[in-house]
MOPAC internal coordinates of N, CA, C and O (Angstrom, degrees):
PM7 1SCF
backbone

  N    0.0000 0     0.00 0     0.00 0    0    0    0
  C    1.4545 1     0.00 0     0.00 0    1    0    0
  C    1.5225 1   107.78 1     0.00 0    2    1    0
  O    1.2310 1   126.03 1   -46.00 1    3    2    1
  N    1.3891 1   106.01 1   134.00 1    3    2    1
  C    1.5826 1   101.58 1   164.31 1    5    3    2
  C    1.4437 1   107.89 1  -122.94 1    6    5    3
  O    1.2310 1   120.06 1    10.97 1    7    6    5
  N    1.2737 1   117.50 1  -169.03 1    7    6    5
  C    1.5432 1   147.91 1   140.28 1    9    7    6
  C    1.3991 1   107.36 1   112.39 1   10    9    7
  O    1.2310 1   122.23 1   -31.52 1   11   10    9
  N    1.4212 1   113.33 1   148.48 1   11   10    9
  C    1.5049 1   115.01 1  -158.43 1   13   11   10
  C    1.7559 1   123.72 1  -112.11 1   14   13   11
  O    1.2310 1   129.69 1  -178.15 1   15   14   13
  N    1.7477 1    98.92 1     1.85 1   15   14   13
  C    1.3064 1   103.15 1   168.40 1   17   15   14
  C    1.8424 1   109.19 1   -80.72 1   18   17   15
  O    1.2310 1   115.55 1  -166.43 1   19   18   17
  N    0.9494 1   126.05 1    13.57 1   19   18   17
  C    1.3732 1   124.18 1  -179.56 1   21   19   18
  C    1.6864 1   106.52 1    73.24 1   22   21   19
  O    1.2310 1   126.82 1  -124.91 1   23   22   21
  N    1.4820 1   104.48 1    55.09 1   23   22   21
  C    1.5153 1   109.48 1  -173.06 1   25   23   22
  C    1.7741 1    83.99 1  -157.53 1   26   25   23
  O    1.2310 1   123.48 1   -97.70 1   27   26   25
  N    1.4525 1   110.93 1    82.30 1   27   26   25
  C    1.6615 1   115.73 1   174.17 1   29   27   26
  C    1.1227 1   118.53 1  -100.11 1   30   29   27
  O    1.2310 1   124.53 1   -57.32 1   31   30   29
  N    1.6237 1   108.91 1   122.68 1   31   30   29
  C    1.0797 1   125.07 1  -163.47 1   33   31   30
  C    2.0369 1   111.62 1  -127.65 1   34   33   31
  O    1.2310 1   130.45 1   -32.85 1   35   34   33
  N    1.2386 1    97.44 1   147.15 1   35   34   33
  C    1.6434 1   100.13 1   171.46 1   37   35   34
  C    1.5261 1   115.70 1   -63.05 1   38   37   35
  O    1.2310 1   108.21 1   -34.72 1   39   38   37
  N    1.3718 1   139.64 1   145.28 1   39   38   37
  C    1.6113 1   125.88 1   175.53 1   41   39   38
  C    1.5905 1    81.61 1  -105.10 1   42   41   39
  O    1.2310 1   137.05 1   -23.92 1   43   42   41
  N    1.3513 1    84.59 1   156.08 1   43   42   41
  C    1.7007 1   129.88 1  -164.01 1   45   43   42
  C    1.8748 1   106.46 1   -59.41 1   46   45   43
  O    1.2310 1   126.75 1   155.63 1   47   46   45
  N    1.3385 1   104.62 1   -24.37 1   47   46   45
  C    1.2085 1   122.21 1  -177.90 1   49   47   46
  C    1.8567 1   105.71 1   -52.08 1   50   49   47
  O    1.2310 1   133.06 1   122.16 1   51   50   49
  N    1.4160 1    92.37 1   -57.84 1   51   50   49
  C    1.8586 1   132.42 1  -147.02 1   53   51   50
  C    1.2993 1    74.56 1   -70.63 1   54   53   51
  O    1.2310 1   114.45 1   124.05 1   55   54   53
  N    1.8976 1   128.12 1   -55.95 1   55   54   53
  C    1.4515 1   107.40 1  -163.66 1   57   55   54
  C    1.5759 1   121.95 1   -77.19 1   58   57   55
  O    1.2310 1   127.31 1   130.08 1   59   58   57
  N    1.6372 1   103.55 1   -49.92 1   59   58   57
  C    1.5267 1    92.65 1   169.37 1   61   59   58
  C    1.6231 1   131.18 1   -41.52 1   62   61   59
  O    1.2310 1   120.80 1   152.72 1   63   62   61
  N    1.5143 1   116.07 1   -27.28 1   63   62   61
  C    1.4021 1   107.71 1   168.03 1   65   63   62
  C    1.3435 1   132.24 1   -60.39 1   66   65   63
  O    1.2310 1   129.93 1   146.73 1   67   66   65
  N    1.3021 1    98.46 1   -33.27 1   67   66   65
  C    1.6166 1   110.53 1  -151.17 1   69   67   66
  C    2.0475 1    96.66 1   -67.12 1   70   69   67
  O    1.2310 1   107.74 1   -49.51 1   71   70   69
  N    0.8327 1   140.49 1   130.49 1   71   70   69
  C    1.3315 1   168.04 1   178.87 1   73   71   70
  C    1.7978 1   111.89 1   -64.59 1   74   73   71
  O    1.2310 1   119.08 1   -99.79 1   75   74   73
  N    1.6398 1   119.37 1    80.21 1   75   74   73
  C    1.1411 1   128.99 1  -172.34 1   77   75   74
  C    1.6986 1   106.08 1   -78.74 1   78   77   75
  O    1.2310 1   111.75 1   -76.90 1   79   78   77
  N    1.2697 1   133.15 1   103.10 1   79   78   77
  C    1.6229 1   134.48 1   167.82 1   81   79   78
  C    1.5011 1   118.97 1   -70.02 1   82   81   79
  O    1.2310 1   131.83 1   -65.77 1   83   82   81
  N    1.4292 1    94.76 1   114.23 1   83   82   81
  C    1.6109 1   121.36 1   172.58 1   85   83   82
  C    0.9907 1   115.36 1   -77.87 1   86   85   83
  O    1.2310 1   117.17 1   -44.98 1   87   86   85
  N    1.3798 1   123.00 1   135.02 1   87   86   85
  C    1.5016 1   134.29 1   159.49 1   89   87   86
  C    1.1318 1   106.50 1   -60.38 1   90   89   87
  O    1.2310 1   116.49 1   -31.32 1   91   90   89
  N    1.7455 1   124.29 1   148.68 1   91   90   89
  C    1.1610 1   120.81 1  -178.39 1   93   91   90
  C    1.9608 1   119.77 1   -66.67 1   94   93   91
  O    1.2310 1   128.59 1   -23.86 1   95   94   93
  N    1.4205 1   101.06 1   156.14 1   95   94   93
  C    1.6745 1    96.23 1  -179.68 1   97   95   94
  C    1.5224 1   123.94 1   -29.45 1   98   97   95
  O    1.2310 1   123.60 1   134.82 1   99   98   97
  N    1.1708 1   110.70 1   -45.18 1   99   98   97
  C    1.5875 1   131.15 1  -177.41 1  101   99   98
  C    1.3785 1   121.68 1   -48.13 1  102  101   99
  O    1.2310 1   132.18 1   120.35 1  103  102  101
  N    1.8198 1    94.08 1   -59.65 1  103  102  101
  C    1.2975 1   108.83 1   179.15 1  105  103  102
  C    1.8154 1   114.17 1   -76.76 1  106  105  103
  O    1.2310 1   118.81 1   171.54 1  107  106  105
  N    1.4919 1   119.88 1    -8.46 1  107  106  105
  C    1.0568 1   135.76 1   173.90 1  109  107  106
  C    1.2807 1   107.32 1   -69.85 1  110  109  107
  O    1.2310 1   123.17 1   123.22 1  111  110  109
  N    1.0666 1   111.54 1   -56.78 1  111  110  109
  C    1.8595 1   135.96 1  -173.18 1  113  111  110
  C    2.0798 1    98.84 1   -58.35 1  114  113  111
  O    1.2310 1   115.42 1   126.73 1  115  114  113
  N    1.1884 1   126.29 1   -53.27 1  115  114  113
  C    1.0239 1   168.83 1   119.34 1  117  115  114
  C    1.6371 1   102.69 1    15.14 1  118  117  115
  O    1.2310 1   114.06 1   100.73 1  119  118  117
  N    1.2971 1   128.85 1   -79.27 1  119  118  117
  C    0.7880 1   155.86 1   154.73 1  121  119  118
  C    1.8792 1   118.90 1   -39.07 1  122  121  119
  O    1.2310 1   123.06 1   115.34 1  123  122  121
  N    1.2145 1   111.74 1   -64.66 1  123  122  121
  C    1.5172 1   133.67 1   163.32 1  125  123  122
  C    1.4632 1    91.66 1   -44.70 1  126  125  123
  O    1.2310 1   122.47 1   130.01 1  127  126  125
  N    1.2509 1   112.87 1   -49.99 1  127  126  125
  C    2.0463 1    98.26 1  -157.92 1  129  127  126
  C    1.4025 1   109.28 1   -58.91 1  130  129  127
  O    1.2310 1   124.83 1   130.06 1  131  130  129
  N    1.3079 1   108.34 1   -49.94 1  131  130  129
  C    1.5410 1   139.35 1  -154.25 1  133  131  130
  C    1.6188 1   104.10 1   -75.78 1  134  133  131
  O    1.2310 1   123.80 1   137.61 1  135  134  133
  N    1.4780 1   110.31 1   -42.39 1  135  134  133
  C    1.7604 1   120.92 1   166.76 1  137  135  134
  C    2.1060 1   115.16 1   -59.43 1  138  137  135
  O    1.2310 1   134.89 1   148.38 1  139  138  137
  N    1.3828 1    88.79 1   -31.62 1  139  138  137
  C    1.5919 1    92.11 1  -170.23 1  141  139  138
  C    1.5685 1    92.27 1   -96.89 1  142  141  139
  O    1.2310 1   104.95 1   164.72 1  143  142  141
  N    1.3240 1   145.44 1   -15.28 1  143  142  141
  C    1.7270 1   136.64 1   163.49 1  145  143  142
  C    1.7162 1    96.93 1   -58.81 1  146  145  143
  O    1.2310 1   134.63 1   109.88 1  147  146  145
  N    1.3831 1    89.31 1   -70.12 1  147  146  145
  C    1.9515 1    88.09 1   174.99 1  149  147  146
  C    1.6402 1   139.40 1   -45.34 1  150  149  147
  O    1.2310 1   129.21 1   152.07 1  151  150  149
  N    1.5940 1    99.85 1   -27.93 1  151  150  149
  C    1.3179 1   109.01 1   155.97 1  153  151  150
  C    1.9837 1   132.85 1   -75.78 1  154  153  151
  O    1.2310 1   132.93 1   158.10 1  155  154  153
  N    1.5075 1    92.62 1   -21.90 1  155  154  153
  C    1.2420 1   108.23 1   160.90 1  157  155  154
  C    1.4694 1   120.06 1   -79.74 1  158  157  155
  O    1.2310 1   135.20 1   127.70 1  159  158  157
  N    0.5734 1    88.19 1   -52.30 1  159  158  157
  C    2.3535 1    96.77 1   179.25 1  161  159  158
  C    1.5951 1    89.60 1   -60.10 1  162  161  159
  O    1.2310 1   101.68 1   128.64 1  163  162  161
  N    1.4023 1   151.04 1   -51.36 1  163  162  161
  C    1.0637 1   148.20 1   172.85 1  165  163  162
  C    1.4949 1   113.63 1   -46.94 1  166  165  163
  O    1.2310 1   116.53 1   135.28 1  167  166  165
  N    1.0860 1   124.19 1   -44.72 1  167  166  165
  C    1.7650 1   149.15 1  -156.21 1  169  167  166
  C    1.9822 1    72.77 1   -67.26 1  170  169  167
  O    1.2310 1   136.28 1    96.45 1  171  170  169
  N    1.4957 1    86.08 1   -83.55 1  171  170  169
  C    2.0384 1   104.98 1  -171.97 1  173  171  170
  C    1.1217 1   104.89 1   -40.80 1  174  173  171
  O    1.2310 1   117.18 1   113.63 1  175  174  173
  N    1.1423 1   122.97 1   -66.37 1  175  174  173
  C    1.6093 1   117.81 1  -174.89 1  177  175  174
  C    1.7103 1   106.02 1   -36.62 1  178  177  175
  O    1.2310 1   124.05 1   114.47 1  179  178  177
  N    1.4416 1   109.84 1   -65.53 1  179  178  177
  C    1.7936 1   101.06 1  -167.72 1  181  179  178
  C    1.2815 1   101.93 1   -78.52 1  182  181  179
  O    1.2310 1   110.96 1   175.99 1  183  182  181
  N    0.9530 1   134.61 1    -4.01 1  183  182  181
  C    1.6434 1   124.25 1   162.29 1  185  183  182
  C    2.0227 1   118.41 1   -76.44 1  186  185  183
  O    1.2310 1   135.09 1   143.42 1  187  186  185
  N    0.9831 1    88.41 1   -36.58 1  187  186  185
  C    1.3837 1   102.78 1   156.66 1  189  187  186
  C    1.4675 1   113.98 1   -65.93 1  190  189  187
  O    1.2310 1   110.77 1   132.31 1  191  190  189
  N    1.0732 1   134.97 1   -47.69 1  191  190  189
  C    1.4333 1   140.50 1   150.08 1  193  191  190
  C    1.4784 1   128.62 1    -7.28 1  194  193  191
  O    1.2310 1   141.62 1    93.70 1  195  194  193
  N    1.8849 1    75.63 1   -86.30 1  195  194  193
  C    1.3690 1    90.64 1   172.52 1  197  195  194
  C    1.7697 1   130.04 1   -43.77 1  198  197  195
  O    1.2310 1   130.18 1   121.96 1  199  198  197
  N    1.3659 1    97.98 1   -58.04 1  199  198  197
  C    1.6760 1   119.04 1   176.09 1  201  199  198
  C    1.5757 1   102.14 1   -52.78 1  202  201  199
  O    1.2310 1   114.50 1   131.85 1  203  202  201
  N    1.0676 1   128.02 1   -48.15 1  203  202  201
  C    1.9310 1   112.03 1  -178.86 1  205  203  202
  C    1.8668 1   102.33 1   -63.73 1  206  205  203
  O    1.2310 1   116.75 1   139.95 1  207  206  205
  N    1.1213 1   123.79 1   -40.05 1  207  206  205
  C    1.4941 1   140.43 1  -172.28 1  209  207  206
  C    1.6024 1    86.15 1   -60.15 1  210  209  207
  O    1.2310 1   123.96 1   117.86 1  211  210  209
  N    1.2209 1   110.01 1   -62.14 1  211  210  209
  C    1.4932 1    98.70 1   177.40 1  213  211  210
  C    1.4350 1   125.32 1   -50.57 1  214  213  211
  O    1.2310 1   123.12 1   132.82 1  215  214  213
  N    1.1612 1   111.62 1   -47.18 1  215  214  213
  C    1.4922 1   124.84 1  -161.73 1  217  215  214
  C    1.3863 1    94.63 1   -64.81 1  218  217  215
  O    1.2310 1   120.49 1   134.65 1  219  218  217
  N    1.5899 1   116.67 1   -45.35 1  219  218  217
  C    1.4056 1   109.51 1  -160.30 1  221  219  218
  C    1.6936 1    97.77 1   -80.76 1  222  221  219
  O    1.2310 1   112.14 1   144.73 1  223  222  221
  N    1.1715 1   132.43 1   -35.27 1  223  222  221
  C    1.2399 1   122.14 1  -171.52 1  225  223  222
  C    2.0195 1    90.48 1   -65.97 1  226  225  223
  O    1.2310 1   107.24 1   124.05 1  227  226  225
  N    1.0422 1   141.38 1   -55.95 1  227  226  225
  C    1.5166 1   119.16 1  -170.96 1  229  227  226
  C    1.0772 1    85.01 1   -64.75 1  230  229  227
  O    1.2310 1   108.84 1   113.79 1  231  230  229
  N    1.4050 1   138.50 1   -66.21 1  231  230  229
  C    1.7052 1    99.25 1  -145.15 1  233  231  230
  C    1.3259 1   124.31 1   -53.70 1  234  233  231
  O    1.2310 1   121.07 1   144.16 1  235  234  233
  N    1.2732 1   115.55 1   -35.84 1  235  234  233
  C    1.4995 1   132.57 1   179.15 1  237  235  234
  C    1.7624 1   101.99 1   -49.91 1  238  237  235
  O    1.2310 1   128.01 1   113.10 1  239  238  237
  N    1.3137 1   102.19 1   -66.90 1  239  238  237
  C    1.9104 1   107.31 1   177.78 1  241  239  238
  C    1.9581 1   101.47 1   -30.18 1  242  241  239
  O    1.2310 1   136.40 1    99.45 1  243  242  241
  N    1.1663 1    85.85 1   -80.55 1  243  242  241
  C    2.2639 1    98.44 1   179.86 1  245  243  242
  C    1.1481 1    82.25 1   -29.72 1  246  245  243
  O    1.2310 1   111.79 1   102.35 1  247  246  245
  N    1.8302 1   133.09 1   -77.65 1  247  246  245
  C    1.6424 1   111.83 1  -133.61 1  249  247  246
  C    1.7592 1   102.18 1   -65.58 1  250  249  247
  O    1.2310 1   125.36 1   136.31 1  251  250  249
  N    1.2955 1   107.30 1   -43.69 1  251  250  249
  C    1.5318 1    99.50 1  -170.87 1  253  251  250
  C    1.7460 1   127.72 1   -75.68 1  254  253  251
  O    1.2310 1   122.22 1  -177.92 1  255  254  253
  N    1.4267 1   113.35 1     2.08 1  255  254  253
  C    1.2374 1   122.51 1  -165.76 1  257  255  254
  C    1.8806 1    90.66 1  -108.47 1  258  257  255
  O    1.2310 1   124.69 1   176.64 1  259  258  257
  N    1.4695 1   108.60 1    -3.36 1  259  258  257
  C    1.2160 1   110.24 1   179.33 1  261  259  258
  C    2.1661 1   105.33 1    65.82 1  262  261  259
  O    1.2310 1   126.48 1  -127.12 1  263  262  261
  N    1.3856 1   105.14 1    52.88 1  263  262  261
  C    1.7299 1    95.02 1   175.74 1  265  263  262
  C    1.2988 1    88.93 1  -135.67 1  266  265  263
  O    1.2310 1   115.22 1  -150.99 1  267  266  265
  N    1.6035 1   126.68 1    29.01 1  267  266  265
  C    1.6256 1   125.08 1   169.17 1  269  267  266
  C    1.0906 1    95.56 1  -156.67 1  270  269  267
  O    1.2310 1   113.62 1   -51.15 1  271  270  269
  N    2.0278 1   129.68 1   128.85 1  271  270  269
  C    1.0880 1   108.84 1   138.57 1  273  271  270
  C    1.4335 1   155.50 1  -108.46 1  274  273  271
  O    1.2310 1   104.99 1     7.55 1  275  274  273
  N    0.9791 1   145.38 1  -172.45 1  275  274  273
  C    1.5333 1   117.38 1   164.58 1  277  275  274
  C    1.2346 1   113.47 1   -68.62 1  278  277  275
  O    1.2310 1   123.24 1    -7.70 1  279  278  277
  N    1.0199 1   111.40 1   172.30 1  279  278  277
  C    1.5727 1   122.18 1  -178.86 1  281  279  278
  C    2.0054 1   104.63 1   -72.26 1  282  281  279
  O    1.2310 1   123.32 1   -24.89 1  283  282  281
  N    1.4407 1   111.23 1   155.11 1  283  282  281
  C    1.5724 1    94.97 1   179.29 1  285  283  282
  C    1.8804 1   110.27 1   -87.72 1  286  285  283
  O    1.2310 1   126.16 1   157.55 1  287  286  285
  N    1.4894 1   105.77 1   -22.45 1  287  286  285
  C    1.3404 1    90.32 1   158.67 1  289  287  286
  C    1.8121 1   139.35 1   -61.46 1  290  289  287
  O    1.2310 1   123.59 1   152.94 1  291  290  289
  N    1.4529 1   110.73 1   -27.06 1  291  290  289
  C    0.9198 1    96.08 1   173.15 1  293  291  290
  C    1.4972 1   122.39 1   -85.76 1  294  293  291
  O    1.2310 1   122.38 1   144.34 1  295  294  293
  N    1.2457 1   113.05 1   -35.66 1  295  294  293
  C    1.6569 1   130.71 1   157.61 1  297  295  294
  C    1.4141 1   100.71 1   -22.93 1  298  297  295
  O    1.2310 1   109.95 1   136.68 1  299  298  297
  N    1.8752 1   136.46 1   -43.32 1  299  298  297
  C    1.3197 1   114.62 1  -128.98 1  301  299  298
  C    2.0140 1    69.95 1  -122.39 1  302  301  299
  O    1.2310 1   128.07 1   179.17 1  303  302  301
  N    1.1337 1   102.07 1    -0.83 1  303  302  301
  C    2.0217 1   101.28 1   175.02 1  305  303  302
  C    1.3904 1   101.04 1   -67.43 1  306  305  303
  O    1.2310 1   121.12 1   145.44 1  307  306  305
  N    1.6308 1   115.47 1   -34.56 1  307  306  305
  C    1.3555 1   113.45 1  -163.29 1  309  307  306
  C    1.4132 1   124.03 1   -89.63 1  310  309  307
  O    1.2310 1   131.79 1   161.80 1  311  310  309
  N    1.5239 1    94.85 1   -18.20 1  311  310  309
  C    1.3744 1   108.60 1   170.22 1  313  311  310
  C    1.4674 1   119.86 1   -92.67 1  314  313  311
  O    1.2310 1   122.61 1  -158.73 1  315  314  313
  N    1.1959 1   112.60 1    21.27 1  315  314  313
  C    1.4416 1   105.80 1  -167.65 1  317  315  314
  C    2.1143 1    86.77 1  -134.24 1  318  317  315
  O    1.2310 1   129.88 1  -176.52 1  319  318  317
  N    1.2287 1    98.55 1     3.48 1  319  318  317
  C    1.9469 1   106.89 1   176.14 1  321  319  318
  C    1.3983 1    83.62 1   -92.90 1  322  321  319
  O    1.2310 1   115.24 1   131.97 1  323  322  321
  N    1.2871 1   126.63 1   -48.03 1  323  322  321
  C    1.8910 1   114.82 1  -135.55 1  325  323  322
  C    1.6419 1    94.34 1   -84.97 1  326  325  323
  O    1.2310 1   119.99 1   166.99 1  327  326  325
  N    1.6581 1   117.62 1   -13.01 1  327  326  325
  C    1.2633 1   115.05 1  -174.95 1  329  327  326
  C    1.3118 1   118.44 1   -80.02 1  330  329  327
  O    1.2310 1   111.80 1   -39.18 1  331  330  329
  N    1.8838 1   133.06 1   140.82 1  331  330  329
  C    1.3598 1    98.68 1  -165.78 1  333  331  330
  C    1.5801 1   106.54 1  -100.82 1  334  333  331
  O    1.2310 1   120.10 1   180.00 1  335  334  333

C-alpha cells in the first residue's frame, strides 16, 4: 500500500502481477450458457411485465371513461360487503 494523503492505495504494478485463476474453457463455455438462459428468462419476465402494465393501464382507461363495464354480478358482490 502506498500514498500519504491518507487515501492507500495498491500501485498498478502490484495488480497487473498478481495471477487471476481461470476456470477451464469448458467450464467457461459452461458458465456463458447458463448466464445467457438467465438473461433470457429476465428479457421474458420484464416483457411480461411490461404487457400486464399495459393491460392494466387500458383496462383501467375503458373502466373509467365508462367504454367497459363490470359485470353486474360482481358490482352487486360489493354492494352486498358495504351493507351491514
Amino acid at each position: 500500500m502506498e500514498g500519504t494523503t491518507g487515501r492507500q492505495r495498491l500501485p498498478k504494478a502490484v495488480v497487473v502481477s498478481l495471477p487471476i485463476p481461470l476456470p477451464p474453457l469448458s467450464e467457461q463455455h459452461e458458465i456463458a450458457r447458463i448466464l445467457q438462459t438467465v438473461d433470457r428468462r429476465i428479457e421474458a419476465e420484464e416483457a411480461y411485465a411490461r404487457a400486464a402494465q399495459e393491460l392494466f393501464r387500458s383496462l383501467l382507461h375503458e373502466l373509467m371513461t365508462a367504454k367497459r363495464r363490470l359485470p353486474a354480478e360482481f358490482v352487486a358482490r360489493f354492494q352486498q360487503e358495504e351493507q351491514p
